[in-house]
C-alpha positions, 0 to 999 in steps of 0.5 A, spaced: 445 530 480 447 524 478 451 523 471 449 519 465 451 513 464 458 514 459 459 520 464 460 516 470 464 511 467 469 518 465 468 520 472 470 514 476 476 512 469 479 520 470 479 519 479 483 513 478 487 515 474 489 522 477 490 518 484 495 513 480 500 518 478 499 521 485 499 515 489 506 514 485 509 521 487 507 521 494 510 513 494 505 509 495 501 513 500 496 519 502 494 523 508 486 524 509 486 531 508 490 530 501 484 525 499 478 530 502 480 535 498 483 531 492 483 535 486 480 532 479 480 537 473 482 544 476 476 542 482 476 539 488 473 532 488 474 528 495 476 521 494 473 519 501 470 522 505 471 526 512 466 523 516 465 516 514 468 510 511 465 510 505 463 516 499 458 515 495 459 523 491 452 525 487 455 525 481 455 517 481 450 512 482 454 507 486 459 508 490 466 510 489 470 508 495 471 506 502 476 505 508 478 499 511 481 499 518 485 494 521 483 497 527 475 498 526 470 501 527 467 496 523 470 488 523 473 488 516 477 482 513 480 479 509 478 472 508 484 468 508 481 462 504 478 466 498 482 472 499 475 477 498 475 483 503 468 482 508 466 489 508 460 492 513 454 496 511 454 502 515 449 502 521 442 502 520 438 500 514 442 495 509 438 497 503 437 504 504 443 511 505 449 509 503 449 502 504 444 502 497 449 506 492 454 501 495 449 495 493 448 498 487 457 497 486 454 491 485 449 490 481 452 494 476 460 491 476 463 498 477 471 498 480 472 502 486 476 504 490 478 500 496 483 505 501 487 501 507 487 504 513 494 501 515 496 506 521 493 513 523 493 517 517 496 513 512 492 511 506 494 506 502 488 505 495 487 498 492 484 498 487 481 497 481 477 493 486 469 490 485 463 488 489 462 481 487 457 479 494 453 481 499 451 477 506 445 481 509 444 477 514 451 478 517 451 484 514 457 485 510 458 486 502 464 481 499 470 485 495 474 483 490 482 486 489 483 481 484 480 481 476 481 474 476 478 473 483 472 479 480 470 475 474 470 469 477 465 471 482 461 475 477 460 470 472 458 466 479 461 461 479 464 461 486 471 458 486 476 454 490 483 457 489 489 454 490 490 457 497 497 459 495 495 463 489 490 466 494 496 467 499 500 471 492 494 475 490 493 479 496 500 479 498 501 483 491 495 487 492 494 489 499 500 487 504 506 490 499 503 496 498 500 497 505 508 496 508 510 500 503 506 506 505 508 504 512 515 504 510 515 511 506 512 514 512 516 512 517 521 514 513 519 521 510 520 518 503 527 519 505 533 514 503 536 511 509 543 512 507 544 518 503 537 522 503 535 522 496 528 525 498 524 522 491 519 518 492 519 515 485 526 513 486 524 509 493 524 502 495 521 499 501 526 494 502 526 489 506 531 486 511 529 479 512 527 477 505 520 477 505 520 469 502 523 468 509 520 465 514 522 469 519 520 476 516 514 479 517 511 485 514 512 491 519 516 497 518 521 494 523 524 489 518 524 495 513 528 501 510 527 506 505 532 506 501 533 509 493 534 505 488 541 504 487 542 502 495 536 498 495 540 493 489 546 494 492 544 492 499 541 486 496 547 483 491 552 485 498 554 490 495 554 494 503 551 492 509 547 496 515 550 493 521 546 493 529 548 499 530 546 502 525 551 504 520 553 504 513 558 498 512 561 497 503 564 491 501 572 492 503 572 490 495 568 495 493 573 500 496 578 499 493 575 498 486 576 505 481 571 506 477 566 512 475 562 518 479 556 513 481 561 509 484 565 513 488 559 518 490 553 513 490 556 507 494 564 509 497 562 515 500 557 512 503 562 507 508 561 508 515 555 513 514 550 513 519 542 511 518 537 517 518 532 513 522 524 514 522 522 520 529 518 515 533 523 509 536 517 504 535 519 505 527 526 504 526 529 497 525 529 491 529 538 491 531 536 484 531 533 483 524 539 488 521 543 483 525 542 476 521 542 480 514 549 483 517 552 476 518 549 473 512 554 481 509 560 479 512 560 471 510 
């Protein structure tokens, strides 16, 4: 049985609110069974759903999230020229089943929750995120991430945004995320160079700058590094060479200061990166190749 009105809003405020923090110590990512069997208020309160890509809990009259996936079943996509994502209704009736609680996200401007699928059983949230259209014809409903985009929308307006401001939204608010997750996974929330294993402290770094434009958002062009290494790979403060090795700044070497230099960043010379289980994730030797030439100038 559905909720009253104020008790739905407190109920879709406290999930998004429990799945932030958890999002934040699992570092930037969860598994399906962590999210069926997700736990709210000491009971158990499944973000998505075990069998579909959309979840629609009794207690509330519109829907609380879906999953999108690059790989299907459904054609989902993000639309390059607004930004919104284009998601299907779930087969057979438009207006009836599932499809009607999510109808129903939209005539009442509820957020919900909108989880990316970016590789097998990684699941990286957006939200808040928010219905802003429906297309019956070709089957879908329109998803914005972004408040700015959402509010133009639902005051109908249907604006033309910059295609550079477009490109930053969903940069900041789908793919960074989504090669974050990718990352942390691949890496076991795991710093490449010392092993520091919390994921509050970690950093998906890149190693072609993302502003280049020869990086790409794989996992390939990216490292788990802490917070102290992430910083210290970017000011050149120590490189990762081809053959994946640790290699600090002969300066540096020499430098006497505190413990955190010493043990953070000189005991770390000629150490040996902790590489992702499956091959197809570790770092491209030619990417780690260009950064280490760009160290060594």
């Amino acid at each position: 049985m559905a909720l009253s009105e104020v008790g739905q809003a407190q109920l879709r405020l406290n999930a998004m609110a429990a799945l932030e923090l958890f999002i934040e110590r699992r570092g930037g990512f969860a598994t399906r069974d962590e999210l069926v069997d997700f736990v709210l208020g000491g009971r158990r309160f499944g973000l998505i759903d075990r069998n579909r890509g959309i979840r629609n809990p009794q207690e509330l009259d519109a829907t609380l999230s879906v999953v999108s996936a690059a790989d299907g079943p459904y054609a989902d996509r993000i639309d390059p020229e607004t930004g919104l994502l284009e998601y299907a209704f779930r087969a057979g009736d438009m207006t009836g089943g599932d499809n009607r609680k999510l109808r129903a996200a939209l005539t009442a401007r509820v957020p919900i929750i909108v989880f990316r699928k970016p590789s097998p059983n990684v699941y990286v949230p957006v939200f808040p995120a928010y219905v802003v259209g429906e297309d019956l014809i070709r089957g879908h409903v329109l998803i914005a991430t972004d408040d700015a985009l959402a509010q133009a929308y639902r005051e109908g307006i249907r604006p033309i945004f910059e295609k550079s401001y477009v490109e930053r939204v969903v940069a900041q608010r789908v793919h960074q995320p989504m090669f974050r997750a990718q990352v942390m996974s691949a890496y076991s929330t795991t710093c490449a160079i010392c092993r520091l294993k919390h994921p509050e402290l970690l950093d998906a770094a890149h190693i072609i700058a993302d502003r280049d434009h020869n990086s790409v958002a794989h996992v390939s062009n990216g490292l788990a590094l802490c917070k102290i290494h992430h910083a210290a790979y970017d000011q050149r403060f120590l490189g990762i060479s081809p053959d994946y090795k640790v290699h600090v700044n002969a300066r540096l070497l020499d430098e006497v200061d505190g413990p955190m230099l010493k043990h953070g960043i000189q005991d770390m010379h000629e150490v040996e990166l902790t590489l992702p289980h499956r091959e197809a994730d570790w770092p491209s030797r030619d990417f780690l190749d260009e950064r280490f030439a760009e160290f060594q100038a």
